[in-house]
MDTraj code that builds the backbone (N, CA, C; nanometers):
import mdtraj as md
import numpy as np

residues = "UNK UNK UNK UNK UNK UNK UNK UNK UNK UNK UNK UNK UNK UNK UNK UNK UNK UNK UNK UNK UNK UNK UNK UNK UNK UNK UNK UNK UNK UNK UNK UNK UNK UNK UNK UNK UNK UNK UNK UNK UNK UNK UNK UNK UNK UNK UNK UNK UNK UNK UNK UNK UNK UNK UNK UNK UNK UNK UNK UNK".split()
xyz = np.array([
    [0.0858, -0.1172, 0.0000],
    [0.0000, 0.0000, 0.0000],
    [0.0900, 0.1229, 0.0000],
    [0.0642, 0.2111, -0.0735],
    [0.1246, 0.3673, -0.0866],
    [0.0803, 0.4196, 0.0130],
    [0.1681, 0.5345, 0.0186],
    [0.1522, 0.6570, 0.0841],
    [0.0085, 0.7307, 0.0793],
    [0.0079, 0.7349, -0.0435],
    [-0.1157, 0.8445, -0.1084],
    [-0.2486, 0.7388, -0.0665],
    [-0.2367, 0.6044, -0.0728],
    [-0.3379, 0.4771, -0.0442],
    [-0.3609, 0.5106, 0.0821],
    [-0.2462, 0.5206, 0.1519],
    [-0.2647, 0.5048, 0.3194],
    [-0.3857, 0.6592, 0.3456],
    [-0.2950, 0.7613, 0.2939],
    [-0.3819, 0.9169, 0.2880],
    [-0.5270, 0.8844, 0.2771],
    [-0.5563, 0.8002, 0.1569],
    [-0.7116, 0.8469, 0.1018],
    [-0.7997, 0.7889, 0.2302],
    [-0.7834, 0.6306, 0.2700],
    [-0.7957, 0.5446, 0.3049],
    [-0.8261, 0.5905, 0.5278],
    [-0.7256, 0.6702, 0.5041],
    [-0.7320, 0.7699, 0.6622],
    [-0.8669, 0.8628, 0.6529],
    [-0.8282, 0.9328, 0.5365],
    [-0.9630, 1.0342, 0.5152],
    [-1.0577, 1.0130, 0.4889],
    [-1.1382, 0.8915, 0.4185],
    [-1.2182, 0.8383, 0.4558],
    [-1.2877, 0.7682, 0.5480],
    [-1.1861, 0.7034, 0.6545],
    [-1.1891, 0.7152, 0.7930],
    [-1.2384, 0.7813, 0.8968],
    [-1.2003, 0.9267, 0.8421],
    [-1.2064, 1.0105, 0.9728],
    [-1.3734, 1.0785, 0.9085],
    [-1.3986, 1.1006, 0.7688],
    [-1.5389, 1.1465, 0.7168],
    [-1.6503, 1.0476, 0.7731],
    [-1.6128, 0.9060, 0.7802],
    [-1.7117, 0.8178, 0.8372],
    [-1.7292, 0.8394, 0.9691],
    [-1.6588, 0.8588, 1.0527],
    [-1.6450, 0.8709, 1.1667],
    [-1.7032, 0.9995, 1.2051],
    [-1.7058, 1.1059, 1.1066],
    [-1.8021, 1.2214, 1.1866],
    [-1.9440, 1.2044, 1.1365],
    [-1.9757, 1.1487, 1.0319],
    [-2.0909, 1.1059, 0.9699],
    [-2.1496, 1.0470, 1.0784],
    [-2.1141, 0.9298, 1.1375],
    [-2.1094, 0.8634, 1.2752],
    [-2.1750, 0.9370, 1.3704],
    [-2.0899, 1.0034, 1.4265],
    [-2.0949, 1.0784, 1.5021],
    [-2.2421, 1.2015, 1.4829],
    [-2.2371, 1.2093, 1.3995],
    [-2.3616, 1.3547, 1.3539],
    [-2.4540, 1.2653, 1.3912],
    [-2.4601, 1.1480, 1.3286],
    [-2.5966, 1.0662, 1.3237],
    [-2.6020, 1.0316, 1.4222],
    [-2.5371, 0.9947, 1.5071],
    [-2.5527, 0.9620, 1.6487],
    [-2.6330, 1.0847, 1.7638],
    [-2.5848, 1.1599, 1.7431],
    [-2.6215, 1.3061, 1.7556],
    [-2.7483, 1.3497, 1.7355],
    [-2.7882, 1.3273, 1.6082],
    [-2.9010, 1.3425, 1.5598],
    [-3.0002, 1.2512, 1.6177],
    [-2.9859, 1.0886, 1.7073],
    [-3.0576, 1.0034, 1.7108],
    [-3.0832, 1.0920, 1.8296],
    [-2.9892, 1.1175, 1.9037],
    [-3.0032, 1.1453, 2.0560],
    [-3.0877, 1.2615, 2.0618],
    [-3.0914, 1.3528, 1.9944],
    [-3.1280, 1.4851, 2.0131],
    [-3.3490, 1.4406, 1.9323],
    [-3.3755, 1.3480, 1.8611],
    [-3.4629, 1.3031, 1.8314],
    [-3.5107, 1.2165, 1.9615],
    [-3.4947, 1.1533, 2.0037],
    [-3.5419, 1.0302, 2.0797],
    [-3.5825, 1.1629, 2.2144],
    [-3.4849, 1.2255, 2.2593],
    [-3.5557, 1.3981, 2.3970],
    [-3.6006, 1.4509, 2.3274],
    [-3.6696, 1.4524, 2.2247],
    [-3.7829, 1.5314, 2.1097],
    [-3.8952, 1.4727, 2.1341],
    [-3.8895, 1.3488, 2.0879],
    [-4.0422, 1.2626, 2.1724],
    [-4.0596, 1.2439, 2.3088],
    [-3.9576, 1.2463, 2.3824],
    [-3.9390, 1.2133, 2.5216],
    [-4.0446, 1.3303, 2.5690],
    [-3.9867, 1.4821, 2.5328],
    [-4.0685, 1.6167, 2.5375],
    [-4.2005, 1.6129, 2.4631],
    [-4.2174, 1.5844, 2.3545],
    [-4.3678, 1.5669, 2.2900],
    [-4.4758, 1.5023, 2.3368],
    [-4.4237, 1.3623, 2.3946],
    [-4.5140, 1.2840, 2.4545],
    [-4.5461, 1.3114, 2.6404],
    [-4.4621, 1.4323, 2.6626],
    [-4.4586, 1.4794, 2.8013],
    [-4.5708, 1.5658, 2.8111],
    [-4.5970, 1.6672, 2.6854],
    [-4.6256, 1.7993, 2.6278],
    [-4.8056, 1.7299, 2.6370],
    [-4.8057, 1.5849, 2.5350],
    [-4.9126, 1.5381, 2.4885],
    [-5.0265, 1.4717, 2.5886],
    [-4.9555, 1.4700, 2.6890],
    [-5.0063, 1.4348, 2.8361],
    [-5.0860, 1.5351, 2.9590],
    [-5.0302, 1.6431, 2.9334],
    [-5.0466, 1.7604, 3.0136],
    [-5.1781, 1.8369, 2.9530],
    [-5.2125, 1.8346, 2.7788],
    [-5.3285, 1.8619, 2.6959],
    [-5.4399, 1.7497, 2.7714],
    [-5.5857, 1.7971, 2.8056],
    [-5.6598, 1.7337, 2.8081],
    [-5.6938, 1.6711, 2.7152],
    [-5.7380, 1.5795, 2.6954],
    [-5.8573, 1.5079, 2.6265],
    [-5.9835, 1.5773, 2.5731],
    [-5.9822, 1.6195, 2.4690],
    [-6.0982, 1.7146, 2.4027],
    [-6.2229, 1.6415, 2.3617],
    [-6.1823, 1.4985, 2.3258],
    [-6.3279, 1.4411, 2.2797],
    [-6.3503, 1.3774, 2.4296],
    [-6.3028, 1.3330, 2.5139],
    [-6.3969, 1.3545, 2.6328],
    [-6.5256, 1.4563, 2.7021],
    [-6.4024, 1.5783, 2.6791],
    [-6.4955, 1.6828, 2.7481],
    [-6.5968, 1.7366, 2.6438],
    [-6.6023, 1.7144, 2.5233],
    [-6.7064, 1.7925, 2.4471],
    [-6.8110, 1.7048, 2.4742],
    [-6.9156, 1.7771, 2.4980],
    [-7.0749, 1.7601, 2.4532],
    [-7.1302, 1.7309, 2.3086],
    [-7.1516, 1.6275, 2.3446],
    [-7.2313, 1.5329, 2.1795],
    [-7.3018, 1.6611, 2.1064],
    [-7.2520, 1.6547, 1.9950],
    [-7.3150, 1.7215, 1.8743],
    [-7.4463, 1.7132, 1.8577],
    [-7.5333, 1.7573, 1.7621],
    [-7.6573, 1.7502, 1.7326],
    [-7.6452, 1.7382, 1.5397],
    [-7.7068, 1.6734, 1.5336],
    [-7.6537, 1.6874, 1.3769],
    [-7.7670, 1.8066, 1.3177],
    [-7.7331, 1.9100, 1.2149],
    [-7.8043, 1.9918, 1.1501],
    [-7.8026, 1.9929, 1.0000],
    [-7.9713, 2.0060, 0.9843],
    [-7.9972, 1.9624, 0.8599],
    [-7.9656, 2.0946, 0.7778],
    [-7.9130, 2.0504, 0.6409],
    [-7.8418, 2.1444, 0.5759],
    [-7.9261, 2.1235, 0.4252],
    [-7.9622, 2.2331, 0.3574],
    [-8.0398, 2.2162, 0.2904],
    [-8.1745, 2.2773, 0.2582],
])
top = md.Topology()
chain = top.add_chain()
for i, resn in enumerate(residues, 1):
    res = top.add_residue(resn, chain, resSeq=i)
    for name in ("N", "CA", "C"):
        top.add_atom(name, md.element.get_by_symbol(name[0]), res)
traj = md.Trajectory(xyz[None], top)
């Protein structure tokens, strides 16, 4: 293996490795996104509980 082989072969290395890294990043920062959404989605009442049954109106 060359020099210039060894070079490319490093630098592609180290690009995977932050790719890696971002995505990893990205999982973490997603997964306390729902953690918060489904915290958020809890604290909202229940709307079709509390409403009062409709009446249907004739249209026409």
């Amino acid at each position: 293996m060359t020099t210039s082989e060894k070079y490319v072969t490093a630098a592609y290395c180290v690009v995977f490795a932050i790719v890696l890294v971002y995505v990893l990043i990205m999982a973490l920062k997603l997964q306390r996104l729902e953690r918060e959404v489904d915290e958020i989605a809890g604290r909202v009442p229940d709307e079709d509980a509390e409403e009062a049954p409709r009446e249907t109106a004739q249209v026409g």
